[in-house]
C-alpha positions in Angstrom: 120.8 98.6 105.3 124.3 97.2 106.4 123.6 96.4 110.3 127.0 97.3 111.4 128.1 96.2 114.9 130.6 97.4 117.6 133.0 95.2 119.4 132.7 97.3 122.5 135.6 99.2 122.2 135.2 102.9 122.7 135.6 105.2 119.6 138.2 107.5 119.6 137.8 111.2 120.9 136.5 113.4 118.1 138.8 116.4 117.4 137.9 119.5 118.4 134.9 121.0 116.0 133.5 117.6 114.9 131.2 117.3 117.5 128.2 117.5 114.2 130.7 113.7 113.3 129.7 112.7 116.4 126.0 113.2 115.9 125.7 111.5 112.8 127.3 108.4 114.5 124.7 108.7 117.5 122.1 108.8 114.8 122.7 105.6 112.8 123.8 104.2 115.8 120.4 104.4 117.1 119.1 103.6 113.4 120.5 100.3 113.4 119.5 99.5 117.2 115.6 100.6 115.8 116.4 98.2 112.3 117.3 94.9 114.5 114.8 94.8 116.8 111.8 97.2 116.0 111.3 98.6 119.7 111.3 101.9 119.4 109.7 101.9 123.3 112.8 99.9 124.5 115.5 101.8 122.7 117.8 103.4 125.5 119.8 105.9 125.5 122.6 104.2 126.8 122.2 101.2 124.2 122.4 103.8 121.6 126.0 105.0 123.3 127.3 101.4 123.5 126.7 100.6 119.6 128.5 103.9 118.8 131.2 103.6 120.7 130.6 106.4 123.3 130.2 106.9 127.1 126.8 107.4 128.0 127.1 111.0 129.0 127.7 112.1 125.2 124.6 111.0 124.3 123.1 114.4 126.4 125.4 116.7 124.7 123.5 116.3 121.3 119.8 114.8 122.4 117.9 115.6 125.8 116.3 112.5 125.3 114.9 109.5 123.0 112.3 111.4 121.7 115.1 114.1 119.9 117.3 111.1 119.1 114.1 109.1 117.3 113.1 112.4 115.1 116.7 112.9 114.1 116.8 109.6 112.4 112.6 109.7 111.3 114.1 112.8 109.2 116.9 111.1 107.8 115.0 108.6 106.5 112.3 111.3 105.0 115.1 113.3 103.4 115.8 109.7 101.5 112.9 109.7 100.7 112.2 112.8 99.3 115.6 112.6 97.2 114.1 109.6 96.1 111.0 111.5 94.8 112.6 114.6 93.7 115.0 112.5 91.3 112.2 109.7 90.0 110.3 113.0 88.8 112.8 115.7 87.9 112.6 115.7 84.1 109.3 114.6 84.0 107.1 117.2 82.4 103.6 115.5 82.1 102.0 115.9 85.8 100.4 111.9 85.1 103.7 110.7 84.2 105.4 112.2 87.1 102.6 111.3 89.6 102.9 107.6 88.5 106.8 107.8 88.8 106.8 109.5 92.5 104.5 106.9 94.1 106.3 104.2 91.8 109.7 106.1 93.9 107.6 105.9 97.0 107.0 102.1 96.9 110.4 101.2 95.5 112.2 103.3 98.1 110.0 101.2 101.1 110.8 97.8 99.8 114.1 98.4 99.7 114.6 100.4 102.9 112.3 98.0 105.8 114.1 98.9 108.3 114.1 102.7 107.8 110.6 102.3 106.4 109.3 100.6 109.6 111.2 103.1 111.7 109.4 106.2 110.0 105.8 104.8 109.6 106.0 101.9 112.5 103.7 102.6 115.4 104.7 105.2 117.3 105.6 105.0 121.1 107.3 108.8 121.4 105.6 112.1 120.8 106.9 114.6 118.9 107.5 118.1 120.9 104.4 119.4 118.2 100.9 119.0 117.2 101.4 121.0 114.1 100.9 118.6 111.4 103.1 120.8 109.2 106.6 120.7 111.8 105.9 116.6 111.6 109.3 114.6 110.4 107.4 113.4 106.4 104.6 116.5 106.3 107.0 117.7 103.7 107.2 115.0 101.7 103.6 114.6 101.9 103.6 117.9 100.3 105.3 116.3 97.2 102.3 114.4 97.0 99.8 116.9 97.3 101.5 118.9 94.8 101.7 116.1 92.3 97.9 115.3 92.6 96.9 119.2 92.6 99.2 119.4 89.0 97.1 116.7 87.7 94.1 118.4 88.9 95.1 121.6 87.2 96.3 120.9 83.3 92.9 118.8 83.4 94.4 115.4 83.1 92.4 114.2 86.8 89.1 115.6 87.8 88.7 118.7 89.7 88.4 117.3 93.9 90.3 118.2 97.2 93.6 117.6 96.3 94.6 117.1 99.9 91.9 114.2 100.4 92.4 112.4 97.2 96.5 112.2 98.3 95.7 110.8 101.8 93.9 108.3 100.2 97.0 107.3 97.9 99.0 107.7 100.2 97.2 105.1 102.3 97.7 103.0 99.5 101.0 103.1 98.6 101.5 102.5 102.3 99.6 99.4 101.8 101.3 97.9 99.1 104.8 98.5 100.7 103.8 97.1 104.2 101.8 94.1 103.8 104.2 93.2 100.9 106.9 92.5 103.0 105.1 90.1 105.6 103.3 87.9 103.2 106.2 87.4 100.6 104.0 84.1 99.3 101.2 86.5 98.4 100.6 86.5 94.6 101.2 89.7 94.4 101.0 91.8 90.5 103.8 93.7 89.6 104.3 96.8 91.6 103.9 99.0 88.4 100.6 97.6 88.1 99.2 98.0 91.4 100.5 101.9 91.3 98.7 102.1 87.7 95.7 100.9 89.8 96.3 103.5 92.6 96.5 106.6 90.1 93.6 105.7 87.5 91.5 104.7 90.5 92.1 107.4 93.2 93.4 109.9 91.4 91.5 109.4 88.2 94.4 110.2 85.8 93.2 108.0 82.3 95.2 104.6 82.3 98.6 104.7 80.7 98.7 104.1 77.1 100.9 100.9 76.7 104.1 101.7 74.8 105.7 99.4 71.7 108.5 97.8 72.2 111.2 100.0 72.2 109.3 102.7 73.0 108.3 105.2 75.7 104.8 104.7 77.3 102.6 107.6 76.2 99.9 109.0 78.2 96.1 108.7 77.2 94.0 111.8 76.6 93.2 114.2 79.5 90.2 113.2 81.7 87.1 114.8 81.4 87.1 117.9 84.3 84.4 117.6 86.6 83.4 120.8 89.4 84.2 120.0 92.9 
């Protein structure tokens, strides 16, 4: 992400009925404060008006406080991010295939976005005005997940389990693949397709991926056996 800076001159007025322009800019401003220095506790209100442009007192005309201003951009990022998934798995018909091609999306999308991806799963120093799990910034996109795993689940090509359980647990993974990837670069680390292959035959228990001639697209291997919960 371009870490765009301001030179400390104020930004000019917005016209009438643009305050949602205005928004935005307070949004990525604070987005790129959060990308630089990854201190979501010392993030300030009045930083955030400085890198836009702004006098401090706008700041309160869209956000009461850091904790609004830190969801607004959490859910940018997830909305990415669910794009991401929605388009990696759109004309996908077989549920294995499109499993393997969301959480390839997921990883792809993380190591290319660690700034955003550190902002929306980096420890967390505000508290969100819930504890419903489902009003969460990312419980939707979780969903995606759940819903791919539970497909699998159903045409028979993954044994019959919780689906909820089984995609916390690849969830977990993917997570670790994208963030201990990008600390310890000299790592040997496989091929990110292969570590996902591992993730969805082992977790999920989807039968490995058939390896495709050259040329060719990769065909999936017969349907695993289905098993009672």
């Amino acid at each position: 992400m371009p870490e765009a800076k301001t030179d400390g001159r104020r930004r000019p007025r917005s016209p009438q009925g643009q305050g949602g322009r205005l928004r935005e800019e307070l949004i990525a401003a604070a987005d790129r404060i959060l990308a630089r220095t990854d201190d979501e506790e010392g993030l300030a209100l009045r930083a955030v008006a400085r890198e836009a442009g702004v006098a401090a007192p706008s700041v309160y005309l869209h956000f009461a406080n850091k904790e609004e201003l830190v969801e607004a951009v959490m859910l940018g990022h997830f909305a990415g991010l669910r794009e991401a998934l929605r388009e990696a798995t759109a004309d996908v018909a077989d549920p294995a295939a499109g499993l393997r091609a969301g959480c390839l999306a997921y990883c792809r999308f993380g190591l290319a976005n660690p700034g955003p991806y550190r902002v929306m799963f980096g420890p967390r120093t505000t508290a969100f005005p819930t504890t419903s799990w489902d009003e969460i910034p990312g419980a939707d996109t979780f969903g995606l997940l759940v819903e791919g795993v539970a497909a699998c689940m159903a045409v028979g090509v993954a044994p019959v389990s919780d689906p909820l359980r089984v995609a916390t647990g690849v969830w977990a993974a993917l997570h670790g693949i994208v963030s201990l990837r990008q600390p310890v670069p000299t790592f040997p680390w496989p091929p990110v397709e292969a570590l996902v292959e591992d993730v969805v035959v082992g977790l999920v228990g989807v039968a490995p991926a058939v390896p495709a001639a050259p040329g060719a697209a990769p065909t999936a291997a017969p349907p695993a056996e289905r098993r009672p919960p």
